[in-house]
Structures are given as C-alpha cells and as structure tokens.
VOVOMI-140216 format. One line per 5 residues: for each residue x, y negated, z of N, C-alpha, C, O, CB. Coordinates in Angstrom, 1 decimal, always signed. Each point is the difference from the previous one (the first is absolute). Glycine has a CB too. Layout:
VOVOMI-140216
X/Y/Z/X/Y/Z/X/Y/Z/X/Y/Z/X/Y/Z  ...
//
This chain:
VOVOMI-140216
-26.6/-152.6/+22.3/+0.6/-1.1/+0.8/-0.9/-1.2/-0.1/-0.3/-0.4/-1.2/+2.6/+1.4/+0.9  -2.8/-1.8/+1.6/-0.8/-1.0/-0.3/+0.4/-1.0/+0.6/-0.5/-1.0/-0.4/-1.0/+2.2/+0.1  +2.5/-1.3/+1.2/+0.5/-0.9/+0.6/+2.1/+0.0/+0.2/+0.7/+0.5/-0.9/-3.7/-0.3/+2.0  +3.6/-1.0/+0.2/+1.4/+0.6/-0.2/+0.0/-0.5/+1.7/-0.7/-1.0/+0.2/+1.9/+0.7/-3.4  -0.8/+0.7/+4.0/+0.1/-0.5/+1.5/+1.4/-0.6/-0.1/+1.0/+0.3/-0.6/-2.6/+1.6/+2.0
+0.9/-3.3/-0.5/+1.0/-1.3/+0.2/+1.1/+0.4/+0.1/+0.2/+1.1/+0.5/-1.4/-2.5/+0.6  +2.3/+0.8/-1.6/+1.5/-0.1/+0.2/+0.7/+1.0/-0.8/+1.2/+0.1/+0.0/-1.5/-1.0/+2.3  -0.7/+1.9/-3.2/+0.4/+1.2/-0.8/+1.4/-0.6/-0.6/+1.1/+0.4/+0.2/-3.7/+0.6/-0.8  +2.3/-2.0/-0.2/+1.0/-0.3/-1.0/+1.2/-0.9/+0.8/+1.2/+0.1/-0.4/-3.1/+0.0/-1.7  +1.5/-0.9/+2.9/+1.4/-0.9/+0.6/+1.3/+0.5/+0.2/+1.1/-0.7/+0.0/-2.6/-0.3/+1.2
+1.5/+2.6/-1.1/+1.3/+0.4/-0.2/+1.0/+0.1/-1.6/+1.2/+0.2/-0.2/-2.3/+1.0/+2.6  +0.4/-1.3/-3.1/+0.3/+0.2/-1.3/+0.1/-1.1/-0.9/-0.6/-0.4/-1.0/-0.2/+2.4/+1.5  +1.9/-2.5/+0.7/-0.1/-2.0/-0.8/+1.1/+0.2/-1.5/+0.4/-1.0/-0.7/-0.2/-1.0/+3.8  +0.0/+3.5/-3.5/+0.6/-0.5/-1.4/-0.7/+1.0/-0.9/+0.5/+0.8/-0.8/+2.0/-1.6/+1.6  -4.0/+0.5/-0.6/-0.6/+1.1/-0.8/-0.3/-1.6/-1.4/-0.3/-1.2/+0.0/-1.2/+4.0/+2.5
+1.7/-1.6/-3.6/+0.0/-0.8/-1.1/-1.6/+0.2/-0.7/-0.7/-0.9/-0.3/+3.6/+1.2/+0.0  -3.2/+1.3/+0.2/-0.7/+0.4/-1.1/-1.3/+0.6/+1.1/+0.3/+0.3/+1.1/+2.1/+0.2/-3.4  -3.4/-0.4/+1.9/-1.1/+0.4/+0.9/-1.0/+0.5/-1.2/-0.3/-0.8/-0.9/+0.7/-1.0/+3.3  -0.9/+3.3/-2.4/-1.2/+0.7/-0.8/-1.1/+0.1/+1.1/+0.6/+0.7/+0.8/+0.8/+0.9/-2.7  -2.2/-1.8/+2.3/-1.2/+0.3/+0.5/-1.1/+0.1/-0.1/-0.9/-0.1/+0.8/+1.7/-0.3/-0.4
-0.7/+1.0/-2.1/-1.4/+0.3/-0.7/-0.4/+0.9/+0.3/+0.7/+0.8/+0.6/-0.4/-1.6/-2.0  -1.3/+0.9/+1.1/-0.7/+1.3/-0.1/-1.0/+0.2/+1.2/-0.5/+1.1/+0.1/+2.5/-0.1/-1.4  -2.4/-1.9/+2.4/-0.3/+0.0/+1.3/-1.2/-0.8/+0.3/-0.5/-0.6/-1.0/+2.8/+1.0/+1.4  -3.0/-0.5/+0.8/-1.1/-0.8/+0.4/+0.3/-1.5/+0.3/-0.6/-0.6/+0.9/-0.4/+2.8/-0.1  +2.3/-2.9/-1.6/+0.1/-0.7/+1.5/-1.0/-1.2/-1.0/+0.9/-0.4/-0.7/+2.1/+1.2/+2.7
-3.7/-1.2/-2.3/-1.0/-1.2/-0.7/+0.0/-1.0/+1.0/-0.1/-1.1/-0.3/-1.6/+2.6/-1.1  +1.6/-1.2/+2.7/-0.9/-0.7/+1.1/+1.3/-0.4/+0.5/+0.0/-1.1/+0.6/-2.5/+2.4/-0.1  +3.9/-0.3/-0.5/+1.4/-0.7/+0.7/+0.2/-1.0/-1.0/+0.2/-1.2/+0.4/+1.1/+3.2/+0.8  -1.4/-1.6/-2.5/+0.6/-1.1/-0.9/-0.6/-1.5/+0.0/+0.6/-1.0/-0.2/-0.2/+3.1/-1.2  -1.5/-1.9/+1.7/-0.8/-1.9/+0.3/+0.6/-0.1/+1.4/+0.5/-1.0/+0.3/-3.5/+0.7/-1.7
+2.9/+1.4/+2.4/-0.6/-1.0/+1.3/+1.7/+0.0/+0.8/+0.3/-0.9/+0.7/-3.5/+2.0/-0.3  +4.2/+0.1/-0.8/+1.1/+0.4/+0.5/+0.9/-1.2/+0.2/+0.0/-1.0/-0.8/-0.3/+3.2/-0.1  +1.2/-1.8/+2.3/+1.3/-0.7/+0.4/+1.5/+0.7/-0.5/+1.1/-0.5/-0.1/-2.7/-0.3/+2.2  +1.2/+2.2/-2.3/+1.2/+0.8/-0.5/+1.0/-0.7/-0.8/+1.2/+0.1/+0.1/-2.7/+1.7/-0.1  +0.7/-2.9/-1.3/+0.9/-0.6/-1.1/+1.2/-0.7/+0.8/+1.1/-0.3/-0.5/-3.1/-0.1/-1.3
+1.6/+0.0/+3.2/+0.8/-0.9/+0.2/+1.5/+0.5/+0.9/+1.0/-0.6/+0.5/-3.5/-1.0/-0.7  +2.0/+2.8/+0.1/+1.6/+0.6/+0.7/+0.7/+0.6/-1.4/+0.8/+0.9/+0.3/-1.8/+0.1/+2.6  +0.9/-1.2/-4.4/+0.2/+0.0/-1.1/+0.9/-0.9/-0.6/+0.0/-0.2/-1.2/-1.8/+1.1/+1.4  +2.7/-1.4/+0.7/+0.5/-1.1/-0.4/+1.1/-0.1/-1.3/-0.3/-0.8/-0.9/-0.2/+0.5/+3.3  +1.1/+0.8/-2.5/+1.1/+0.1/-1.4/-0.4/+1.2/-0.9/+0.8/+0.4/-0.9/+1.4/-1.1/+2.4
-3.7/+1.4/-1.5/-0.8/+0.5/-1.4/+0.0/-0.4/-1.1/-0.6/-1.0/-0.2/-0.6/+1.2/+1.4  +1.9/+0.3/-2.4/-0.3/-1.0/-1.2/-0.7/+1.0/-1.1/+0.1/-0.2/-1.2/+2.0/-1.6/+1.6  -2.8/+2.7/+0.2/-1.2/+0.6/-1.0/-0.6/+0.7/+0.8/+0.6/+0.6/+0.9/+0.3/-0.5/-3.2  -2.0/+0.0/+2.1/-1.0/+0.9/+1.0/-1.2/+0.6/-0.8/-0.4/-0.8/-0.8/+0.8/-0.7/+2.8  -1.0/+2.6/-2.1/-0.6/+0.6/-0.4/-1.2/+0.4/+0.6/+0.2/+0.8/+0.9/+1.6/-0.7/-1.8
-3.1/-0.6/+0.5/-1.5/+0.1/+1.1/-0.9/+0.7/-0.8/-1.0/+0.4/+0.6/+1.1/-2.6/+0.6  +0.1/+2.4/-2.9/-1.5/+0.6/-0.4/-0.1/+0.9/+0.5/+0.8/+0.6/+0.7/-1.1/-1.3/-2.5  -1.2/+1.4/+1.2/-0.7/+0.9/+0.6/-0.3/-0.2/+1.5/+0.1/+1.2/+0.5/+0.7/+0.1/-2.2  -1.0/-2.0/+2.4/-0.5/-0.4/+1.2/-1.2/-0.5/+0.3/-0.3/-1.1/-0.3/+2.1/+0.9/+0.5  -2.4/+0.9/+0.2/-1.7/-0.2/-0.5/-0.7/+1.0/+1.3/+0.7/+0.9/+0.5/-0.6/-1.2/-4.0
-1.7/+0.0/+4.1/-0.6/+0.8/+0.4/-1.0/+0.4/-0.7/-0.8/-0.8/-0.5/+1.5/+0.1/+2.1  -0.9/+2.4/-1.9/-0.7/+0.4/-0.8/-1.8/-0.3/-0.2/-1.0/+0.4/+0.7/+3.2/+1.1/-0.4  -2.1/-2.4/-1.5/-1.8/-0.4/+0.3/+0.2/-1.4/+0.3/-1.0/-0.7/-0.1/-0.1/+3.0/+1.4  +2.3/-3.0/-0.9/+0.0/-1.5/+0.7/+0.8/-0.7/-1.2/+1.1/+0.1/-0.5/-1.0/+0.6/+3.5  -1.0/-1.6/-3.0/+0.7/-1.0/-1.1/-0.2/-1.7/+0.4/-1.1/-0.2/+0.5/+0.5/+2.2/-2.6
+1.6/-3.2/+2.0/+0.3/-1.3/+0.7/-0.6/-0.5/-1.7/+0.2/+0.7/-1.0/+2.2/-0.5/+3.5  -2.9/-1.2/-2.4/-0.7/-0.7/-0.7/+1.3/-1.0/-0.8/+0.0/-0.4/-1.2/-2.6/+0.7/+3.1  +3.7/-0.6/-0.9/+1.4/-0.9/-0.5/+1.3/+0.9/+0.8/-0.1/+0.9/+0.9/-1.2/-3.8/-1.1  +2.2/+2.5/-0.3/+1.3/+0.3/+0.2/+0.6/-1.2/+1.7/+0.5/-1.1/+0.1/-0.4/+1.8/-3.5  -0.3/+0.1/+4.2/+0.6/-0.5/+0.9/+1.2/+0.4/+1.1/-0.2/+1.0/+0.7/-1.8/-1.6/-1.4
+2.9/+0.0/+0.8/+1.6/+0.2/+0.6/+0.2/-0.2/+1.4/-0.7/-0.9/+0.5/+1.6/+0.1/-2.5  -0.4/+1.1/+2.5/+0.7/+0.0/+1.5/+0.8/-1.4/-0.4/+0.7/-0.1/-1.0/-0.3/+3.1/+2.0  -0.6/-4.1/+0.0/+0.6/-1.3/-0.3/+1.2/+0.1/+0.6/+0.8/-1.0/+0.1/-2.7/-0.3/-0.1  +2.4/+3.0/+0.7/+1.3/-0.1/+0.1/+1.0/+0.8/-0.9/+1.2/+0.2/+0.4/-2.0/-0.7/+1.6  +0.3/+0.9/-3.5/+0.2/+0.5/-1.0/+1.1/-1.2/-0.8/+0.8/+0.4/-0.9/-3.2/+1.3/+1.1
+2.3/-2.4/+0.0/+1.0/-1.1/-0.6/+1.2/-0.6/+1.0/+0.6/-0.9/-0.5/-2.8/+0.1/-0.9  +2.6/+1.2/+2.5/+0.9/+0.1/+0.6/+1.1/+1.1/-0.3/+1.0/+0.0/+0.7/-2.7/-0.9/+0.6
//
C-alpha cells in the first residue's frame, strides 16, 4: 500500500485506533492529506513504512498530522 484515495477515511468519524504499518506509504506520510480526515484518532501506528533502498535524510510529517 503506498497511498489511500481521498475521502477513504471521512466516513469513519469515530475511528479511534489506526495500524498502518508495515507498508510503502513514506511519501503519504510527509506529503499526505489523509491525516486530516482523522479527526478523533488518538493513536496511530506508521512504522515500517519505508521504500525499499529509499532513505529521508530527517523526519518529515504531513502538516495535517496534528489536526
């Protein structure tokens, strides 16, 4: 999984708990809008999300990850 198509999550406005490890998403996790249909989340789970061979020099977030 490397991505999530828009509006996936807006229906699931009482989702609490989210695992999504284990997956490609590196590039959703900096650049993604997904966090922001995430609204009442209070733990989420991202390691192991990586492209194999691809490594980010810093730690960077989706600025809609704090919503």
């Amino acid at each position: 999984l490397k991505t999530f198509p828009e509006g996936l999550f807006t229906p699931l406005k009482n989702l609490k708990r989210l695992d999504i490890s284990d997956n490609l998403l590196s590039y959703a996790i900096r650049n993604g809008t997904f966090f922001r249909e995430l609204t009442n989340l209070t733990w989420i789970s991202l390691i192991y999300n990586y492209e194999p061979l691809k490594t980010f020099p810093e730690l960077v977030l989706s600025p809609y990850i704090g919503n």
